[in-house]
N, C-alpha and C positions, 0 to 999 in steps of 0.2 A: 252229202246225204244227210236227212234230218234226223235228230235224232228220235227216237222211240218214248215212247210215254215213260216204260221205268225208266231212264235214263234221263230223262226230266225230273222226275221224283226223284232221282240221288243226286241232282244238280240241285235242285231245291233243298233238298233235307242239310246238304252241303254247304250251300252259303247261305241259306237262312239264319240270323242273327235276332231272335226277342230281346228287343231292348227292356231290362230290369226298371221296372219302377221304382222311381227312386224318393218311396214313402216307405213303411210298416205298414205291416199285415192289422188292422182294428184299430189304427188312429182314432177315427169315426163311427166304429160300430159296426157290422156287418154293412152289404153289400147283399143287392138284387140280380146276381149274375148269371143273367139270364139271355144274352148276347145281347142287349140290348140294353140301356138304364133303367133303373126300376123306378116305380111309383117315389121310393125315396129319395129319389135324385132330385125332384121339384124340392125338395126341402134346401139344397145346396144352390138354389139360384135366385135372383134379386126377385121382386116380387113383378117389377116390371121393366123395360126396355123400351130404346127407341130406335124406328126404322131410319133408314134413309131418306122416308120424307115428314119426319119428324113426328112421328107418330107414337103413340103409345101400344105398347102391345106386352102378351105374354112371352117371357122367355124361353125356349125350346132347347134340351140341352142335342144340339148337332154342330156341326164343323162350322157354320154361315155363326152362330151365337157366340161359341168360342174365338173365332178370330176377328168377333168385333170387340168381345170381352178382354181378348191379349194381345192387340193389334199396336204393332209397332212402325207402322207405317213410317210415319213420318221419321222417327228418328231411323230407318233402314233407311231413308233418302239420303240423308247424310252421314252415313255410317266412317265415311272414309273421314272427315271431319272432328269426330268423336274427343278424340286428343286432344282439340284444342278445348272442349268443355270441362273434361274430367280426365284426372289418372288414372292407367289401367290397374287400378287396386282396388280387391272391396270396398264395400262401404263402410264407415266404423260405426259401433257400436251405438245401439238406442243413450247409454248413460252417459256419452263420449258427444254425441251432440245437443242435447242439454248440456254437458258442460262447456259449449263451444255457444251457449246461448239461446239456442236454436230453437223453438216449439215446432211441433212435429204436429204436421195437417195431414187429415185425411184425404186423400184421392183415389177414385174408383178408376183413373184411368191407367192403363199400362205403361201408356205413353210419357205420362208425367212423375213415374215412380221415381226416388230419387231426386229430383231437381229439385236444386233448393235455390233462395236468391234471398239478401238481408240478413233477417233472422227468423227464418221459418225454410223447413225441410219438407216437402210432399212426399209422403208415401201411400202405398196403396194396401190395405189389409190383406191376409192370405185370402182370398174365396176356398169357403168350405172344400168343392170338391176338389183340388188340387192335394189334399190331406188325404183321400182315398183310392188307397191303392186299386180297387174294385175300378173306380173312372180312369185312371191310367192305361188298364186292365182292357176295358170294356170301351170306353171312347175313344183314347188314346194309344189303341194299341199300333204296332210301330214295326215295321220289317224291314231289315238294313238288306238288301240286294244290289247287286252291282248292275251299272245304269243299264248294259247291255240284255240283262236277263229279264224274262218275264216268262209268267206262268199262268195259266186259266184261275188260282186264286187270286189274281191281283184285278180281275175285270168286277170283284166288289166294289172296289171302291176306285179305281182304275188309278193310272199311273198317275195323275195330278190331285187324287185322293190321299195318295199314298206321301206325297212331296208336304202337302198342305199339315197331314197329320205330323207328321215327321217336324216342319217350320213351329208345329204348335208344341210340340213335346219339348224344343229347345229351349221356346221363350218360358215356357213352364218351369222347366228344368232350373233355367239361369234368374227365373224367379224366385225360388226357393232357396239358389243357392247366395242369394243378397239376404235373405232371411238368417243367412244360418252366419253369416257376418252380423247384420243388425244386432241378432240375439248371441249373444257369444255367452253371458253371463246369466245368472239366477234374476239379477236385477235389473237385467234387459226385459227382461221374460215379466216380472212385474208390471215393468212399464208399458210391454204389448199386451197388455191383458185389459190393464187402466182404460187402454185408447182404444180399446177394441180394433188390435190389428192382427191381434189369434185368437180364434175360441178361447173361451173364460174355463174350461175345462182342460183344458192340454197342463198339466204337471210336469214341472222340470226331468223328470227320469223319460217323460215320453218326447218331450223337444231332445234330449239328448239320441235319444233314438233316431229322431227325423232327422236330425243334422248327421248322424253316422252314412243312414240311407244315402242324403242327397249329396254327400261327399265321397261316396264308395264309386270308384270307376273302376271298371276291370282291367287288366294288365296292366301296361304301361304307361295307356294315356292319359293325356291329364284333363282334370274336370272342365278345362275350359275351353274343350274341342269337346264337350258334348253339349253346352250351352251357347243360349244364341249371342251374337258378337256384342249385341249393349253391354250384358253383362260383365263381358269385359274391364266395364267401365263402370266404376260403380256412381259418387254423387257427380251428375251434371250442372255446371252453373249456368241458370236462366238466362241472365246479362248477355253470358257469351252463346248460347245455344239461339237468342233470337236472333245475335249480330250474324250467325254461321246462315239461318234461315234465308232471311233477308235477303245476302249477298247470293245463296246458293240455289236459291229457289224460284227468285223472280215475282213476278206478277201482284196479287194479293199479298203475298207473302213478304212484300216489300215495307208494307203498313203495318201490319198486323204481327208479324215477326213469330217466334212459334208459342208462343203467350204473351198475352198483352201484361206487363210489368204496372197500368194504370188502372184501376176501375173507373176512378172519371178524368174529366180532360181539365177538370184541374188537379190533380195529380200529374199530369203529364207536362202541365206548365209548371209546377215546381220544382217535379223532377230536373227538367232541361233548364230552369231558370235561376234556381236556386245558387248553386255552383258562381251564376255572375253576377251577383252580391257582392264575394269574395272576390273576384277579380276586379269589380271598379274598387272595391277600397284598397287593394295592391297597387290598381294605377294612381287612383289621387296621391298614394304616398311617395311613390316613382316621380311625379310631377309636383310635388312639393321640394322634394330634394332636388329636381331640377332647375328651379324658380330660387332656392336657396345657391346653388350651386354657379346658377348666372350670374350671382349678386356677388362675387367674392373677384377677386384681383384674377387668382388662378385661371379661372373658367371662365370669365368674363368676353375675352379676348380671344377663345379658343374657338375656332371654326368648325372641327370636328364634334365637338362639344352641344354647339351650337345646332350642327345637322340633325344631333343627332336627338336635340330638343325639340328639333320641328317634327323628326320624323316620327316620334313618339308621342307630340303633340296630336298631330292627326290620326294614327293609331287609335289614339284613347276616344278620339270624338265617334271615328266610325267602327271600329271592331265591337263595342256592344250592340249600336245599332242592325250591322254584318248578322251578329249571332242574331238579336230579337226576330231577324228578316226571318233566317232562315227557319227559327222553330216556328214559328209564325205559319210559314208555307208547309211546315210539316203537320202544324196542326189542323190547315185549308185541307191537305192529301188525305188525311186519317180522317177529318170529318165528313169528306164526299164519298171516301172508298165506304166507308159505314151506312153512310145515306143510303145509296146504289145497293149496296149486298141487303139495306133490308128492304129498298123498294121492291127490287129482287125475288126473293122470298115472299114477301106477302104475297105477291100476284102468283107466284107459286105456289104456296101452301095454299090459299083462298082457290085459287083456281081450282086446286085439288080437291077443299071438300064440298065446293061446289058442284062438281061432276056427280062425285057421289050420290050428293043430295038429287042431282037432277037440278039444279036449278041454272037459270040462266046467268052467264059470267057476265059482270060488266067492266070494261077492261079500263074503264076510268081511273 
């Protein structure tokens, strides 16, 4: 027998759970909460964005903006992988990589937060709204229900609303809480301010606030079953995050790995070629003490000696050759797969705003 509408309402009232935002009350100044984001929500987003066919456009703050804003796609493909890029430990400190060398680059992407390769760290600045409890409130609002239950309030935004909000609240969550590592100190806090990677207004008493916030979990659990699994993991290394791509992802991803390490393709010949500089002047010197080594009474005469002169002899002629082949063919692979992906795209993009326009496509 089904149950009764009260009896839904105390099953709701029951396992309903409002997940706590986890910012202060006036980080930002008041809030427009009005179920909906107010007029001063446009003040908290980029001035523009780009679609999926490459287009420019305004930003709209709704759930399609936010999970192209905090979209961790790519590194959720290989999440099981993760370990082999980075430790599952924060990130350390802004003053602690400067002293590791580091300059600390801007990126707007989510995806690339953290990864660092050489001597440079990408990070991504807070976006305003994630400072405002009113948009956690108001956009991000969050209801923990058990998978079985549902309720006629859930058909607002329906059950693949509710998953989507929830995926976004994590990556949010475990955003903030790589911030509250970064910044550990007064003199963190300088240096995100420097680089504009927090509001130039935020005062050390109020970051000590945000960081209580976004470290407060209720009971038992621990903060890192309520953020999403990257965070886990706090600096990824490039090197190794393209080698994982690569192998795990196939196709494009073969070439292109999950950043390209080169801006031009001679970079890329240095990179791979550089290194065998050092290895022919290790063999000329191997092969000199060889040629010294024949010449003496001892070795002269020795047969194994002798093998193993020849066999390192031929070695040395064709393993640079060997190598030069293969980056060679890597650099044929990367230069056609780039060809193609923009011959690709133009006749795409073109196509596109030729339609627009009305005008006739010519597929030349």
């Amino acid at each position: 027998m089904g149950k009764t509408n009260n009896e839904r309402s105390d099953s709701h009232l029951q396992y309903q759970i409002i997940q706590e935002p986890p910012v202060p009350d006036h980080l930002l100044g008041e809030w427009t909460n009005d179920g909906v984001p107010g007029t001063r929500s446009r003040l908290f987003l980029p001035a523009s964005c780009r679609t999926l066919l490459g287009d420019l456009s305004v930003p709209v703050m709704d759930i399609a903006f936010l999970e192209r804003e905090l979209s961790l796609e790519r590194l959720h493909c290989i999440e099981r992988w993760l370990w082999m890029a980075g430790r599952p430990m924060p990130p350390r400190p802004l003053h602690h990589q400067r002293l590791l060398g580091r300059e600390i680059v801007i990126t707007e992407s989510m995806d690339m937060h953290l990864v660092w390769s050489k001597r440079r760290i990408l990070v991504k600045p807070i976006p305003r709204f994630l400072l405002d409890k009113g948009f956690w409130q108001t956009v991000l609002r969050c209801q923990h229900l058990p998978d079985s239950f549902q309720t006629p309030a859930d058909t607002n935004y329906g059950r693949s609303g509710y998953e989507r909000r929830r995926q976004l609240w994590r990556i949010a969550h475990g955003f903030l809480f790589s911030y509250a590592a970064l910044v550990a100190y007064e003199s963190d806090l300088d240096i995100a301010k420097s680089i504009g990677l927090v509001p130039a207004h935020i005062e050390w008493p109020a970051w000590q606030g945000l960081v209580r916030h976004v470290l407060h979990v209720e009971g038992e659990n621990s903060i890192l079953q309520s953020i999403d699994e990257r965070f886990v993991y706090g600096e990824l290394r490039l090197g190794r995050l393209n080698k994982i791509y690569r192998i795990t992802q196939g196709g494009s991803a073969v070439v292109r790995g999950y950043l390209s390490e080169w801006a031009t393709y001679g970079d890329f010949f240095n990179d791979n070629l550089a290194w065998l500089a050092g290895a022919v002047a290790y063999i000329a010197i191997v092969l000199t003490a060889m040629q010294v080594g024949l010449g003496t009474n001892c070795l002269k005469d020795d047969n194994a000696f002798h093998a193993a002169s020849y066999g390192f002899t031929v070695f040395s002629i064709l393993g640079p050759l060997v190598v030069v082949l293969v980056v060679f063919v890597a650099f044929c692979l990367a230069f056609v797969s780039n060809w193609v992906s923009a011959v690709a795209y133009k006749r795409k993009r073109l196509g596109e705003v030729r339609s627009r326009a009305q005008l006739p496509y010519n597929r030349s």
